[in-house]
C-alpha positions, 0 to 999 in steps of 0.5 A, spaced: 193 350 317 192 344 313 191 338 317 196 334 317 200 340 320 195 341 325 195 332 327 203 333 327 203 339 332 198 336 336 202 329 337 209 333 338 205 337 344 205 330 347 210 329 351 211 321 349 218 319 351 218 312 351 215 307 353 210 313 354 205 314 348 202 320 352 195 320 348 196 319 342 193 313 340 187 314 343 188 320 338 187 316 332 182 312 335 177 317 335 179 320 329 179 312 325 174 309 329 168 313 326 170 311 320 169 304 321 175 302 324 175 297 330 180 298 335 184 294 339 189 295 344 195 291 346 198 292 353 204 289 355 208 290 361 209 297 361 208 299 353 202 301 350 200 298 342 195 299 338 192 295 332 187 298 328 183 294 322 178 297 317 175 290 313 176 283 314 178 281 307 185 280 304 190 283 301 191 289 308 194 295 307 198 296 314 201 303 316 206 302 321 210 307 326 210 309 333 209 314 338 214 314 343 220 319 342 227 319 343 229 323 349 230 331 347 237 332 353 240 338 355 232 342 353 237 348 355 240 348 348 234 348 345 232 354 341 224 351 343 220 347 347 221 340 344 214 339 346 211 344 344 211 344 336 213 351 333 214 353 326 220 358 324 223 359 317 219 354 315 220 348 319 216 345 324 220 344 330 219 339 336 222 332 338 219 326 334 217 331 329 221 328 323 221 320 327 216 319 326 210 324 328 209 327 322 209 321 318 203 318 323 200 325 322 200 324 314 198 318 313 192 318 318 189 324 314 191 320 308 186 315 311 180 320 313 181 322 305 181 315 302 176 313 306 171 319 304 173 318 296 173 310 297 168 308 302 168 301 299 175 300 297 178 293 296 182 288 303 183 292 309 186 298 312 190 296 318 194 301 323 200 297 327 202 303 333 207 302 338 210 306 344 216 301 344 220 303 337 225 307 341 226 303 346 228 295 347 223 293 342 221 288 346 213 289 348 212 292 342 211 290 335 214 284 337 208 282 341 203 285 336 205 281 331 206 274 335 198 276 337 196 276 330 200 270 327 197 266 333 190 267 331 192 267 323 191 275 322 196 276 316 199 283 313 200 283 306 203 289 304 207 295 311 208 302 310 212 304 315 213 312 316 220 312 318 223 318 316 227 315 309 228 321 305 236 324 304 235 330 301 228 331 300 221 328 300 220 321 297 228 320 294 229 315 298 225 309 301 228 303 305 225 296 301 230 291 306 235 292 312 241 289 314 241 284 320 244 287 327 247 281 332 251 283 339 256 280 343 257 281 349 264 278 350 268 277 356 275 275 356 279 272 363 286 273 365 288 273 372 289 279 375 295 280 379 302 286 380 305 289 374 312 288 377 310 281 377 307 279 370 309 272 371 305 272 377 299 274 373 295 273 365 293 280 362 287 279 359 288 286 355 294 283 352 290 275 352 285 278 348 289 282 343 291 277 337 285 275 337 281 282 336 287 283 331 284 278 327 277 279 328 278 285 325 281 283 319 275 278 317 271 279 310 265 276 313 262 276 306 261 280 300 255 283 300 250 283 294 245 287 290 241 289 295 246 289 302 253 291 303 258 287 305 257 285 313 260 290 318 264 288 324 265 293 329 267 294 337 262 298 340 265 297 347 271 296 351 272 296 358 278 292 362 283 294 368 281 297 375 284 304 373 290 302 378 297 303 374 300 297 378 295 292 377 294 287 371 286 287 369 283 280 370 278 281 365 277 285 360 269 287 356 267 288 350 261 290 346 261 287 339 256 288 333 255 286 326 251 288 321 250 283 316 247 283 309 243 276 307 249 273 304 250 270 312 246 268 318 246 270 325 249 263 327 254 263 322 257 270 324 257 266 332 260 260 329 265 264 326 267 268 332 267 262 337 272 258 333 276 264 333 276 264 341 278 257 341 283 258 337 286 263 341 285 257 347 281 264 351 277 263 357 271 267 355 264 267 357 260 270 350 252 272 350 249 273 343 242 279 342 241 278 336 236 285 335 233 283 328 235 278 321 235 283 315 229 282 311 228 285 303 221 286 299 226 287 292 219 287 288 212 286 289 205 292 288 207 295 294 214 298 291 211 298 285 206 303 289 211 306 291 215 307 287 209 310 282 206 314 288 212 318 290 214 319 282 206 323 281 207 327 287 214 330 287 216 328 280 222 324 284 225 317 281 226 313 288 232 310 290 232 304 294 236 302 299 237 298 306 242 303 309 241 305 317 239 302 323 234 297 325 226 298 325 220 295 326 219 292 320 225 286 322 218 284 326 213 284 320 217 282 314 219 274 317 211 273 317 211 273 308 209 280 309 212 285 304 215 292 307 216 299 305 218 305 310 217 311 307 217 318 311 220 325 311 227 327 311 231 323 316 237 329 317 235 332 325 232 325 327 234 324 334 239 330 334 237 337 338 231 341 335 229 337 330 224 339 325 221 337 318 219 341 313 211 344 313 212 344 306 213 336 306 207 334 310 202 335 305 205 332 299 207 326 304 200 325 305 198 325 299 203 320 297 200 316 302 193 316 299 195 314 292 199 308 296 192 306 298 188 308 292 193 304 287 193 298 292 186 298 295 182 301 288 186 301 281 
């Protein structure tokens, strides 16, 4: 058994639901420790963060991920413990096994291995673990971040493990992400009886002409690198389930995805004055989770990009497609960001799996990161 195999197994064993990190970081303490790393922990609240550092010269090398999984749900359907890592046909199957516990795994025996061949290599090799990537993200990579720019501690070049492949190993990497805005809009009516519409203002029907026109905006044309922004209703609730009462009110749940091409303050502006317009009664709280970021060249892509192609024979293709990551906390800092990982086609589903023949070539595209960056 090769060790990245067996550190990936030993982190899916651990039952590290988030915000519980179950022993993991203590696990690559002990393993990077001896190696020269200093390790310091970061508890906030109820989350466990972890950030590790080897040198204290410029340029750092960070590895980034978390430990914290997803919930397994209905365990019945199975065809495993998720939390106890099993291997059949090839695929090694256990909850976190693709997002991201393989990744974690690689690039820590990555890190033995460069270290033993490169003991005096160049900057800093840092590790930035947290157990709060699925959950709010709020005590997590967040607060590391804010912790190290209010002592002037800067990353230059984050891989992040999240599992970017498609169809296989290194065919994809995500160099920037789009933003991610939510609304959480009410819209006031009266309430009243349905034979008596003239007695009540039906928020339903208020609130109507205003969606319509909401969803028929363009926000913006996208670019290069992002497509255009996204609008969607994620949520919609109104009524007291009654068949002779006028709702009141009426919630929705909005989001937007958006590219670089608009800010967060223009997409608010927009639907603000589209309310007005309406001469809406509402009340309106904005969350905006993340800007979108973009690292469009630089020596980490670059290293990437050439470390994937030695190792897989692979042409990457970049892209900012998916969700939100951690890296919308590190890319505003001026650090360039990169997630690189597995195949992401089981992540969060029921018996996810990443594939045993993977985890040595990701390793290994991890290790030549380090050497084009911190060596060559």
């Amino acid at each position: 058994m090769n060790e990245t195999l067996a550190l990936t197994q030993d982190l899916i064993n651990r039952n590290s639901v988030t915000p519980e990190d179950a022993g993991c970081q203590p696990l690559l303490c002990k393993r990077l420790e001896p190696l020269g790393f200093t390790a310091e922990h970061m508890r906030f609240e109820e989350v466990d963060n972890l950030w590790l550092r080897r040198g204290t010269e410029a340029p750092v090398f960070c590895f980034a991920g978390h430990t914290d999984v997803v919930p397994v749900g209905p365990i019945e359907r199975w065809n495993s413990n998720p939390f106890e890592a099993e291997i059949r046909d090839g695929m090694l199957y256990g909850r976190g096994a693709a997002d991201m516990k393989a990744s974690i795994a690689a690039f820590t025996v990555a890190t033995e291995r460069f270290i033993k061949d490169y003991p005096d290599h160049n900057g800093s090799l840092a590790y930035l673990i947290t157990s709060d990537e699925e959950g709010p993200s709020v005590n997590g990579t967040v607060k590391v971040i804010e912790t190290l720019e209010a002592r002037n501690e800067k990353i230059d070049w984050c891989l992040v493990g999240e599992p970017s492949s498609t169809n296989k190993l290194g065919d994809m990497v995500k160099n920037g992400r789009r933003g991610s805005l939510n609304g959480y809009l009410t819209i006031n009516g009266l309430q009243g009886h349905v034979a008596y519409p003239q007695r009540g203002r039906n928020a339903v029907h208020l609130t109507t002409p205003m969606l319509a026109e909401l969803l028929e905006m363009q926000w913006d044309n996208g670019n290069d690198f992002f497509p255009p922004t996204t609008f969607q209703v994620s949520n919609i609730n109104s009524g007291t389930g009654a068949t002779n009462i006028i709702p009141g009110h009426l919630d929705l749940i909005i989001n937007f995805r958006f590219s670089t091409e608009v800010t967060a303050d223009q997409l608010m502006e927009r639907v603000e004055n589209l309310l007005k317009k309406h001469e809406l009664d509402y009340e309106l709280k904005w969350i905006l989770s993340g800007n979108p970021f973009l690292t469009a060249e630089g020596k980490l892509l670059t290293a990437a990009q050439a470390a994937i192609l030695e190792v897989t024979g692979t042409e990457t293709e970049l892209s900012t497609s998916g969700g939100t990551s951690d890296g919308r906390f590190i890319a505003p800092t001026g650090a360039q960001v990169l997630e690189l990982g597995p195949c992401n086609a089981t992540i969060h589903q029921i018996n996810e799996c990443v594939a045993v023949a993977d985890l040595e070539p990701l390793e290994e595209i991890y290790y030549q990161m380090m050497k084009k960056l911190l060596v060559d």
